[in-house]
N, C-alpha and C positions, 0 to 999 in steps of 0.2 A: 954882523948879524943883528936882526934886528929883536930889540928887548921884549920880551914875553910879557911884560904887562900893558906895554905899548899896541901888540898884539892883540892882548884879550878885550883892550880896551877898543879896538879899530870894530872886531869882530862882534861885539855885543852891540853898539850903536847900530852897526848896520842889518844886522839880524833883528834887533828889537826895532828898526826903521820899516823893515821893508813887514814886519808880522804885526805891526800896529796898522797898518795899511790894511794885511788882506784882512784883518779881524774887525775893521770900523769901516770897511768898502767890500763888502761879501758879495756885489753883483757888479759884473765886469761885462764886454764885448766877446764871443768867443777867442780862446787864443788862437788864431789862425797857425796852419801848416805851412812855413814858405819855405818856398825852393824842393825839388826834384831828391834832393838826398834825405831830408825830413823827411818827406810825403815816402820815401819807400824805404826808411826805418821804423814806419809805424808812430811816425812824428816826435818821434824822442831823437832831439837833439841836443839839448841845453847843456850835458855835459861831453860832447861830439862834434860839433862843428870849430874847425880850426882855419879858416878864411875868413872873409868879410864877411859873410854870412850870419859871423859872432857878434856883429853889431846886434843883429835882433834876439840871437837866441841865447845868449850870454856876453855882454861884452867886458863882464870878468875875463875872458879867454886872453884877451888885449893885452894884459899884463906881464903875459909868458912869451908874447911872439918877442922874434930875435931875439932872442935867447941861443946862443951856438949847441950849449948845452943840453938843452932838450931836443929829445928824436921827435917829438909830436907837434909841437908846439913852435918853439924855439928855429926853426930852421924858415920857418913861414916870415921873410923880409917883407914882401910886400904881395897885396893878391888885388884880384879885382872882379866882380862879378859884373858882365858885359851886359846880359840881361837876362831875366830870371821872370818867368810867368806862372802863376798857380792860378787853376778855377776848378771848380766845383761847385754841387748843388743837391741840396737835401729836401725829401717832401715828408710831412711829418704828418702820422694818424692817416692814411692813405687818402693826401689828401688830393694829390695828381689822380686818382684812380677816380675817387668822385668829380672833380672837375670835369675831366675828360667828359662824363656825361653829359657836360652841357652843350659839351662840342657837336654834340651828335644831335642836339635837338634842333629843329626846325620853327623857331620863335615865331615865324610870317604866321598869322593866323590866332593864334594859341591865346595876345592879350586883345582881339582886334572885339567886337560888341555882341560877334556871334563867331560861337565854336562851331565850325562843320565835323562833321562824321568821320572825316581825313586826320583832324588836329586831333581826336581824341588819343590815341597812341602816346604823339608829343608830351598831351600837356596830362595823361598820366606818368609818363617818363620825369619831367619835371617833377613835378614834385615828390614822386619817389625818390628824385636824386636828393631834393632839399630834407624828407625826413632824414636821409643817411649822416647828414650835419648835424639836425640833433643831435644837441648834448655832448657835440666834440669838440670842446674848446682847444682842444691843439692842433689841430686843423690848420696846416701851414705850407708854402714852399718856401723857401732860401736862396739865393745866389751870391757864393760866397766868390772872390778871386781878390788876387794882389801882382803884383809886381815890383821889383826893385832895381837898385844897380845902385853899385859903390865900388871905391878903393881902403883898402887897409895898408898903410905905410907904416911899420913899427908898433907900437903902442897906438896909433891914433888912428881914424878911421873916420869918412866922411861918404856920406849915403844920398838914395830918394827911395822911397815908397810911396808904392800907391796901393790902397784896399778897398774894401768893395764888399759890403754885407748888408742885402738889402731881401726883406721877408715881404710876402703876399698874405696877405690872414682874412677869413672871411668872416662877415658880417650878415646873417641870411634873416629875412623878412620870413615870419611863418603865418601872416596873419593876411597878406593881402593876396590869394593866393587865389580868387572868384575866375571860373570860366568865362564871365561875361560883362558886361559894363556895368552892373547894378553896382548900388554904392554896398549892400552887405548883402549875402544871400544868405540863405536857409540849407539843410542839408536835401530840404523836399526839394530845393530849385537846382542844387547839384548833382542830384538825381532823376530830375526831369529830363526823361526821356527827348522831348520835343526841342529841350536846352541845349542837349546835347549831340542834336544832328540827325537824329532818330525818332520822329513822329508816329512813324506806322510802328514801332517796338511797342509790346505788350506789357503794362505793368504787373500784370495779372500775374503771369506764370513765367518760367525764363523758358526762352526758347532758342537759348544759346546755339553757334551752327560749329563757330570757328573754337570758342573753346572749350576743351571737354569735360567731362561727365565730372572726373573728379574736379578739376580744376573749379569749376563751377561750384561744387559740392563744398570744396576748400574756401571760398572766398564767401560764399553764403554763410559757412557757418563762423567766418571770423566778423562779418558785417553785425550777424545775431549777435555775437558776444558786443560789439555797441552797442547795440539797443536798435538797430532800426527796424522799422517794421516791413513788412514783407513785402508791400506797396514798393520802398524805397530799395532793400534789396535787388527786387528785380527787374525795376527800372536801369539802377544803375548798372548791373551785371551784361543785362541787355544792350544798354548803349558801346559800353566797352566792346561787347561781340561785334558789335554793329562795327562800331570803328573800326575794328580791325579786319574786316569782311571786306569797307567799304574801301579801306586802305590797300586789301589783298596782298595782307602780310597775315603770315601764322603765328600764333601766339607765342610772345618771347619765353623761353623756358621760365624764367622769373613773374610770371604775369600774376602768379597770384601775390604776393609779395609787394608786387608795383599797384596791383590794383587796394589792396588791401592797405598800404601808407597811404595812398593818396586818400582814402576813406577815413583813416586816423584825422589828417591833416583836414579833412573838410570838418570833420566831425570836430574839432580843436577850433575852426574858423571861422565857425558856422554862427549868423548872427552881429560880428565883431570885424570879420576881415570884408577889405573892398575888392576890386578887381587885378588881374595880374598885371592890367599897365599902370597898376601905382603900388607896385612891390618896388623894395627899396632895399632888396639884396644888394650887399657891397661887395670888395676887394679893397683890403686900404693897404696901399703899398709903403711901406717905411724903412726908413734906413739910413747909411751914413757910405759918403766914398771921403777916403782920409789922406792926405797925401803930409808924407813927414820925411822932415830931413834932418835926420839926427849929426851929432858931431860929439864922437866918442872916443874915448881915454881907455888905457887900463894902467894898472900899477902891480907889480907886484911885490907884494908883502914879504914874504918869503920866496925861498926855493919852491915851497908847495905850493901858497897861499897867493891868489889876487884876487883884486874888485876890479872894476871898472864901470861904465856907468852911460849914459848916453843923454846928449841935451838935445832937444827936438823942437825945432819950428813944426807945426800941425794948422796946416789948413783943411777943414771941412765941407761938405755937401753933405746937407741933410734934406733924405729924402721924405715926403709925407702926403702920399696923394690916396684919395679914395674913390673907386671908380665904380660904374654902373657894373654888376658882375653878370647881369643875365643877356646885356644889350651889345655887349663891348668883348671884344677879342683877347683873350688872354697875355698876346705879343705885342698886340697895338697899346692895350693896356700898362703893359711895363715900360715902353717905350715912352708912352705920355708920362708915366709916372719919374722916369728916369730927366725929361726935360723940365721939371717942375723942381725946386730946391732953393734952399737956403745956405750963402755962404758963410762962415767962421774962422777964425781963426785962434790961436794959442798956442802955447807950449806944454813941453811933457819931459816927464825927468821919469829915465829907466837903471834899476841898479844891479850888477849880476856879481855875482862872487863864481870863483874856482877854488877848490880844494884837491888837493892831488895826495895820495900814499901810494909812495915806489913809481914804478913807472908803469904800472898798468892800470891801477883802479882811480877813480877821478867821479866827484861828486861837484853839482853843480845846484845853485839858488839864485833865481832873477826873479826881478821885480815889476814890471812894468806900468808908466801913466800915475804914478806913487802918487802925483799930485792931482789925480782923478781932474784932469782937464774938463771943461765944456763946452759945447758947439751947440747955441740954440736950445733943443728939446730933449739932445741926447746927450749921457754925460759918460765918457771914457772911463769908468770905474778903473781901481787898480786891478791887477794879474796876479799873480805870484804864482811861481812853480818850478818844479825840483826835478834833475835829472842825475842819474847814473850813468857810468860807462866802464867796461872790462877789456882791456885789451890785452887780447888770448896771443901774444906773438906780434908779430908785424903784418900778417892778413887777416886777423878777423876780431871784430868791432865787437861786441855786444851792448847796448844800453836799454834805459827804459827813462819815461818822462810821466808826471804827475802834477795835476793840478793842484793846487792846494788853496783857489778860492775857486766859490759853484758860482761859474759866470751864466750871464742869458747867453741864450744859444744862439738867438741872433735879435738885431734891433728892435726887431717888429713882433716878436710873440713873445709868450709866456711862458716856453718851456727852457731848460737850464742845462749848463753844457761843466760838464767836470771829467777830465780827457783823461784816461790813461793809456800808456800806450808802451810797445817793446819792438826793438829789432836790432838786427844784425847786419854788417857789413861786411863781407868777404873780398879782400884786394886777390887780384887774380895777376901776376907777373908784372905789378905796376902801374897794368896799362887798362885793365878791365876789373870794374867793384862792381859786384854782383849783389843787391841791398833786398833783404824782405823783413815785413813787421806785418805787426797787427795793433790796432787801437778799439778803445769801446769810452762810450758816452756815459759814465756813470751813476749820471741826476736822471740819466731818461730811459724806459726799456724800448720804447719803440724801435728803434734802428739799434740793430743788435751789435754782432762784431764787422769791423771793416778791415778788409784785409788791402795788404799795402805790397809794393815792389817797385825795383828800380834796378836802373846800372848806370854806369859813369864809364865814359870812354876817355883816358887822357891820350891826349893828341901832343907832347913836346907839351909847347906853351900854353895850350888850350885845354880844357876839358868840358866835356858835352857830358849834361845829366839829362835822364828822364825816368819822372817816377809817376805812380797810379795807385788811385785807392779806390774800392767796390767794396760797398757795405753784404751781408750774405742775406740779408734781408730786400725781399721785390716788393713792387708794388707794380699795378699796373695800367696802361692810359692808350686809348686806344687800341684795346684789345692785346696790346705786347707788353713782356713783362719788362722792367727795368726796376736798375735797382734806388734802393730808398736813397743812398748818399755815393758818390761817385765824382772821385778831383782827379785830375792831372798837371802834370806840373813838367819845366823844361827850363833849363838854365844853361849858359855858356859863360865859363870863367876864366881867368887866366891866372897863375900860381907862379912862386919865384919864391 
C-alpha cells in the first residue's frame, strides 16, 4: 500500500500545478463537447468516460483500466474509437437574424451616382439593418466542430484530433452611408426629393399614397424630435412613399422604424460621411483548426486514487481574414476566409486525476494546455475543470461537469464561455443507453439553456453513438426560426 505522505505529497503538487495554471491563465479556448456520449449527457463527462475517449476528458481514468477488480473501469483491456465527429454552431446577440437582412438586399443600384425611386426601399432597408448593430459589440457567429480516433491498450493510450473554432464578427462603417457619389452630403441633399428619384414630389406638404395616415403621422413626429424642419420632413417622407409606389410594394409593417433609423443614421452622417461605395463595413473571420496527437499514461495511486496526463504534438491553422461584408456572400466569404491561414506548431501537456469512494461515486479534475501553448496570434490558454459522477446500480449514470477557468467563447470575439452542465445515462439490457442533459454558459445570458440527448447501440464489438444538443433560445434568418446553438455528434467504437 502505498504511504500516506507519499500520497499527500503526489496530490498537493498536482492540485497546486494544475490551480496555479487556471488562476495566472484565466482565458482559455472554449472547452469543446467531443463524442456523441458527452454532447447527450449535457457535456459532463470528466468523471464518466471509461474508453479512449478518457484521453481527452480525463486521462486520470487510464490509471484504473485493467484493473480485474474494478466492474467500471478495470475490465476496459483495450478500446478503440474508429471515428468520432462533433459540429456545431452558435450566433450570438441575434446576429444571423440581422445578417440575413443583407441577404435580402438588392445592392445593384443603392452605391451606383444616382439613387432611382426603385433602390429607395433597398437602401432604406440597409441601413436600418446597420442601426440594429449599433452598439452591439457581441454580435457574432461561431463554427465550432472536431473530430478524433484512437486506441487505449491498458494504461497507455495514443490518439489524433482535429478541431475547428472559428468566429465571424462584424465590423460596420456608420459614416459613409451617402445615397449618392458626393464626397459628404447634408441632411437637405438626403432629403432631396429630386436625389432621391422623386422630382415631381412636393416638399411643401406630404402627400403620402402608399403609406398611411398614421404611419406618416408616426415618422413626422419622430423626424421633428431631430430637429428637421418641415421642408426636409416632407421631402423625405415623400420620396420614401414615392419609392415604394414606384417599386409597387406595400409598406413593410416596420416602415416607420426603417424609415426613421435611417433618418438617425443620415442625421449622425450628415456633413462627415461619403458615399455607400466607400463604406468599409467588414466580417473579420478568425480562428484556429488544431490537430493534436496526444500519447497518454495513467497510474494509479491507489485502489481509489489515479492521475494520468497526456503529451501532445499540436499543429495549428490560424485563421485571420477580413472581408468586404456588404459586397461579398456570407458562404463564399467563410470559404475565402477558411483558404487563407497560418501554420504552427508545438506541444501541450494535459493532467487529469480520478478520485473514487466505494464503487459508485467518482470525482474527477483535469487540466488541459497547462503550458498554455502558442500558434502565431492565438495562444491555447490553460482549461481546468471538474466532474462528478453517481452510479445508481449497473443502468443508470448520473454526472455533472464545471468549468472552473472563464475561457473566450471562441477565437474571434469577446464574449466568455464558463460551461456547466448535468446528465444522465440509462443502460437498457446492455445493448441500448438512452443519454439526456442539459448545460448552460454561465459568463453569458444570451443563449440560455441547451438541452442535450443521445443513445448508444452496442453491436457485440462495435458500438454506434449519437447525440444532439439545441439551445431553447431562437433566433431568426430568413424569416425561420432556428435555434441560437445546435451540435451534433456521431462516433463508432469498438470495446474489449
Amino acid at each position: 500500500m502505498i504511504n500516506r505522505t507519499r500520497m499527500s505529497l503526489v496530490l498537493s503538487i498536482f492540485t497546486a500545478f494544475i490551480f496555479f495554471q487556471s488562476t495566472s491563465t484565466v482565458e482559455a479556448g472554449e472547452w469543446q463537447i467531443v463524442g456523441p456520449r458527452a454532447l447527450g449527457m449535457g457535456g459532463a463527462n470528466v468523471a464518466v468516460a471509461n474508453d479512449e475517449t478518457a484521453a481527452y476528458w480525463n486521462p486520470g481514468a487510464f490509471g484504473f483500466f485493467k484493473n480485474a477488480e474494478d466492474d467500471y473501469y478495470g475490465k476496459r483491456r483495450w478500446s478503440a474509437t474508429l471515428s468520432e465527429a462533433t459540429v456545431g454552431a452558435q450566433t450570438h446577440d441575434d446576429f444571423g437574424e440581422t445578417l440575413s437582412k443583407f441577404t435580402e438586399i438588392n445592392f445593384d443600384g443603392i452605391d451606383d451616382n444616382n439613387l432611382t425611386s426603385d433602390k429607395v426601399t433597398d437602401f432604406i432597408s440597409l441601413l436600418s439593418a446597420l442601426e440594429e448593430f449599433r452598439g452591439r459589440e457581441n454580435q457574432s457567429a461561431s463554427i465550432i466542430a472536431n473530430a478524433r480516433m484512437g486506441v487505449q491498450a491498458g494504461h497507455f493510450g495514443l490518439g489524433a484530433q482535429v478541431s475547428l473554432d472559428v468566429s465571424a464578427t462584424p465590423n460596420f462603417d456608420f459614416n459613409n452611408l451617402g445615397p449618392d457619389g458626393t464626397v459628404t452630403f447634408t441632411i437637405n441633399e438626403f432629403t432631396d426629393p429630386a436625389r432621391l428619384g422623386c422630382p415631381s414630389c412636393s416638399t411643401a406638404s406630404i402627400t403620402a399614397s402608399t403609406l398611411t395616415t398614421g404611419q406618416t403621422n408616426a415618422i413626422d413626429t419622430e423626424l421633428t424630435a431631430l430637429g428637421w424642419s418641415p421642408t426636409q420632413r416632407n421631402g423625405y417622407i415623400n420620396s420614401v412613399d414615392n419609392g415604394l409606389t414606384q417599386a409597387g410594394v406595400p409598406a413593410p409593417a416596420d416602415i416607420v422604424a426603417q424609415t426613421v433609423n435611417a433618418a438617425r443614421l443620415a442625421n449622425t452622417a450628415a456633413g462627415t460621411g461619403g458615399p455607400l461605395s466607400q463604406n468599409q463595413s467588414t466580417l473579420r473571420f478568425k480562428g484556429i483548426a488544431l490537430m493534436e496527437i496526444p500519447l497518454t499514461y495513467g497510474h494509479a495511486i491507489s485502489n481509489n486514487l489515479s492521475i494520468g496526463g497526456n503529451l501532445k504534438y499540436m499543429k495549428a491553422r490560424v485563421y485571420d481574414r477580413t472581408v468586404d461584408i456588404l459586397r461579398q456572400d456570407f458562404g463564399d466569404a467563410l470559404d475565402d476566409a477558411l483558404d487563407q491561414y497560418e501554420e504552427k506548431s508545438n506541444f501541450g501537456i494535459d493532467l487529469g486525476m480520478l478520485y473514487r469512494v466505494g464503487d459508485s461515486f467518482r470525482v474527477g479534475l483535469v487540466g488541459k494546455n497547462l503550458n498554455a501553448p502558442k500558434f502565431g496570434s492565438i495562444k491555447e490558454e490553460a482549461q481546468v475543470r471538474t466532474g462528478i459522477a453517481y452510479q445508481a446500480g449497473k443502468s443508470l449514470t448520473l454526472a455533472a461537469d464545471l468549468d472552473l477557468t472563464k475561457n473566450d467563447a471562441s477565437a474571434g470575439n469577446t464574449l466568455k464561455s464558463q460551461n456547466i452542465g448535468a446528465g444522465l445515462e440509462f443502460d437498457m439490457f446492455s445493448f441500448l443507453k438512452l443519454r439526456g442533459g442539459i448545460y448552460k454558459n454561465l459568463a453569458e445570458s444570451d443563449i440560455g439553456l441547451v438541452y442535450t440527448a443521445g443513445l448508444g447501440l452496442n453491436l457485440w464489438l462495435l458500438q454506434v453513438d449519437i447525440g444532439a444538443a439545441v439551445s431553447e433560445d431562437k433566433t431568426k434568418i430568413d424569416d425561420s426560426d432556428i435555434w441560437e446553438e445546435a451540435r451534433a455528434a456521431f462516433a463508432l467504437t469498438m470495446l474489449f
